[in-house]
C-alpha positions in Angstrom: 10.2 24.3 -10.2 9.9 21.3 -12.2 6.6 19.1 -11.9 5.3 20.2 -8.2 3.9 18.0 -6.6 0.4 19.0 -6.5 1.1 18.1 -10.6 2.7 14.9 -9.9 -0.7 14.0 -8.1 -2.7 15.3 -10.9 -1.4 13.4 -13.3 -1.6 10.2 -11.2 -5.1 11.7 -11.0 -5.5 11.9 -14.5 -4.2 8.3 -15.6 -6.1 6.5 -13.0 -8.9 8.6 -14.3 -8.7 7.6 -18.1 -8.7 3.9 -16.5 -5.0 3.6 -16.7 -2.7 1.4 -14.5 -0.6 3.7 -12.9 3.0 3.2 -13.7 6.1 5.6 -11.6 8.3 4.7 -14.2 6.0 6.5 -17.2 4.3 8.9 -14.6 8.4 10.2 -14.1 9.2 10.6 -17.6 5.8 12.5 -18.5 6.6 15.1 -15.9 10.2 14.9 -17.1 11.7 13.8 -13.2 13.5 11.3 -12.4 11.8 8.2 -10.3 13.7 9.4 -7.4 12.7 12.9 -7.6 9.0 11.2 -8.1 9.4 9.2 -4.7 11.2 12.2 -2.9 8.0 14.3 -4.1 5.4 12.2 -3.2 6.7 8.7 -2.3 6.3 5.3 -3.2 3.7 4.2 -5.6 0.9 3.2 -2.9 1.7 7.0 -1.2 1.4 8.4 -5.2 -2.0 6.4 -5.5 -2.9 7.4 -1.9 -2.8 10.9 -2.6 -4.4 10.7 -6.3 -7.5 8.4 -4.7 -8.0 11.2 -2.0 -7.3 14.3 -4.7 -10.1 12.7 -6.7 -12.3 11.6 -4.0 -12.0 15.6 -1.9 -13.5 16.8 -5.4 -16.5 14.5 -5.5 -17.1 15.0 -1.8 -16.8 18.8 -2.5 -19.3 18.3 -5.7 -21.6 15.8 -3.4 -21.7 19.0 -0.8 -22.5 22.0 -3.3 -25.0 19.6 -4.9 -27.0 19.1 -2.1 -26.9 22.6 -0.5 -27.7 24.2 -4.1 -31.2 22.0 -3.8 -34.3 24.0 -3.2 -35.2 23.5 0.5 -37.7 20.5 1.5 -35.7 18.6 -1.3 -34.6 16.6 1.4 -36.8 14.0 3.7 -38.0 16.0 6.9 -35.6 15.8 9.6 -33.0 14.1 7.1 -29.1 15.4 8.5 -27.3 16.8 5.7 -24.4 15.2 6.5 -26.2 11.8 5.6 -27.7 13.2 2.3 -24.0 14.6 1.2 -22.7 10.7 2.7 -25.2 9.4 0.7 -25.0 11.1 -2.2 -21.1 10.5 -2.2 -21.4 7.0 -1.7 -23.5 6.3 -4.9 -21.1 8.6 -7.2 -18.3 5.9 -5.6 -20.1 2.9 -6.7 -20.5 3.8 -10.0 -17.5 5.5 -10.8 -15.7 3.3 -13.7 -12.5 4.5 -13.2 -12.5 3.4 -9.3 -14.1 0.3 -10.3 -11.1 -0.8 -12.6 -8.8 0.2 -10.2 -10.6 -2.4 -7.8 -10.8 -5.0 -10.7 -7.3 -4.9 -11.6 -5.7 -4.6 -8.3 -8.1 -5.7 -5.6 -5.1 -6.1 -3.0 -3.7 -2.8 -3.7 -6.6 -1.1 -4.2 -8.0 -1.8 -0.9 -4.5 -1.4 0.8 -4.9 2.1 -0.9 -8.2 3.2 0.0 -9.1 1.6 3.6 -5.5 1.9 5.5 -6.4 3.8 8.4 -2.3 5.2 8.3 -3.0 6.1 4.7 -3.8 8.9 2.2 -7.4 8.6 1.6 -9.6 7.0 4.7 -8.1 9.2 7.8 -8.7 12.2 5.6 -12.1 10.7 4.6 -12.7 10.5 8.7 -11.7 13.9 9.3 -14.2 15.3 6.2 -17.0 13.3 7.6 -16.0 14.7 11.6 -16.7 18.1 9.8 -19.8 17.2 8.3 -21.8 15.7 11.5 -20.2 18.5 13.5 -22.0 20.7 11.6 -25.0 19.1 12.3 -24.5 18.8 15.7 -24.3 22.3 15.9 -27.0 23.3 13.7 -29.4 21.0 15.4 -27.9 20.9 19.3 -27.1 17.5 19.2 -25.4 15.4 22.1 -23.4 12.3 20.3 -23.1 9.4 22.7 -18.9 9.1 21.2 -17.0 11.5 19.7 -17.5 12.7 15.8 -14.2 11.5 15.0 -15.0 7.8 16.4 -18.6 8.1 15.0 -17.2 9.3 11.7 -14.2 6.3 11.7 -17.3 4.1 12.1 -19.1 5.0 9.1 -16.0 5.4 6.9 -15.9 1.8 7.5 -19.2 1.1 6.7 -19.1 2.7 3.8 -16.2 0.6 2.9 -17.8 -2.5 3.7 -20.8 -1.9 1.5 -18.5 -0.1 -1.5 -15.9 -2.8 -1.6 -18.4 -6.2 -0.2 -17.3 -7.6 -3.7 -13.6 -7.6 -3.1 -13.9 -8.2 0.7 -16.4 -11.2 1.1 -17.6 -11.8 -2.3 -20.9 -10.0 -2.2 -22.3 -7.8 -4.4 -21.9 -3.9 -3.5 -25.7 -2.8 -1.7 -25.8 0.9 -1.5 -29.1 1.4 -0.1 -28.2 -1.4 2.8 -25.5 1.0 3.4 -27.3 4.4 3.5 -29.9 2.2 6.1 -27.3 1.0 8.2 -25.3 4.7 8.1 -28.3 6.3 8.9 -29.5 4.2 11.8 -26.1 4.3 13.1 -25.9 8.1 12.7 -29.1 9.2 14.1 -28.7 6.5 17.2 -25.5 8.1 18.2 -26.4 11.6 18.0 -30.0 10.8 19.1 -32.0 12.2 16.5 -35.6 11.4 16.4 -37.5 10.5 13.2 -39.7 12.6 11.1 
């Protein structure tokens, strides 16, 4: 077969990477389709962005999650989830990730439209990889969440957005470490997790 489409998003991927605007019409005659075999692979161009956004954000979430378990133990603040230090740590390669950061620059409305629709590629599957990281902890540890991961997870998804994108949204400058305070509070209040 053709250009799969797992290669289709790869090579979305892979221009949006080298800080490209992605365009169907160039992306179709690279992998040597048609546009309409393009769309009928992977759809229109927000759906094509959708699933290159979340191909390249699964890998940094996956690199964020072997980083921190490979540290030595007591690398982390006592009593620190690891679901917060992987959020964390995922958040801050986000905000400085140049590619992303054009993306947002050069299309603000379709980035966002992209990255925060909650029927879209990237954030529901961005709530349902966070759900699996706090339910882990809530296992490990025998926590009792006040509302369920998935609501909990939705909830900082959104904050996370908010901080990432505060340029683009309300004009403020992006504050990373105001999100990993808010997150945390937010985090440890619901699953009632007492400090140090």
């Amino acid at each position: 077969m053709i250009a799969p489409r797992e290669e289709v998003v790869r090579r979305a991927a892979r221009t949006l990477l080298d800080g490209e605007r992605l365009d169907t019409t160039t992306l179709a005659a690279d992998l040597g389709i048609s546009r309409v075999t393009l769309f009928r692979r992977v759809g229109n161009r927000d759906a094509i962005l959708g699933e290159a956004m979340w191909w390249l954000a699964e890998r940094t979430l996956r690199r964020a999650v072997d980083a921190h378990d490979a540290r030595p133990e007591g690398a982390e603040p006592a009593g620190r989830l690891r679901s917060l230090a992987i959020m964390e740590d995922y958040r801050n390669v986000l905000g400085t990730a140049t590619s992303l950061r054009r993306f947002i620059d050069d299309e603000p409305t379709t980035a966002l439209r992209v990255l925060t629709d909650p029927r879209g590629r990237v954030q529901p599957r961005l709530v349902d990889a966070y759900t699996a990281l706090l339910d882990r902890d809530v296992e490990e540890r025998g926590l009792t969440p006040e509302v369920s991961l998935p609501l909990l997870s939705y909830a900082v998804v959104r904050l996370g957005e908010s901080f990432l994108y505060s340029d683009v949204m309300v004009s403020r400058d992006p504050d990373l470490k105001a999100a990993t305070t808010v997150v945390d509070a937010l985090v440890t209040g619901v699953l009632g997790v007492r400090a140090g």
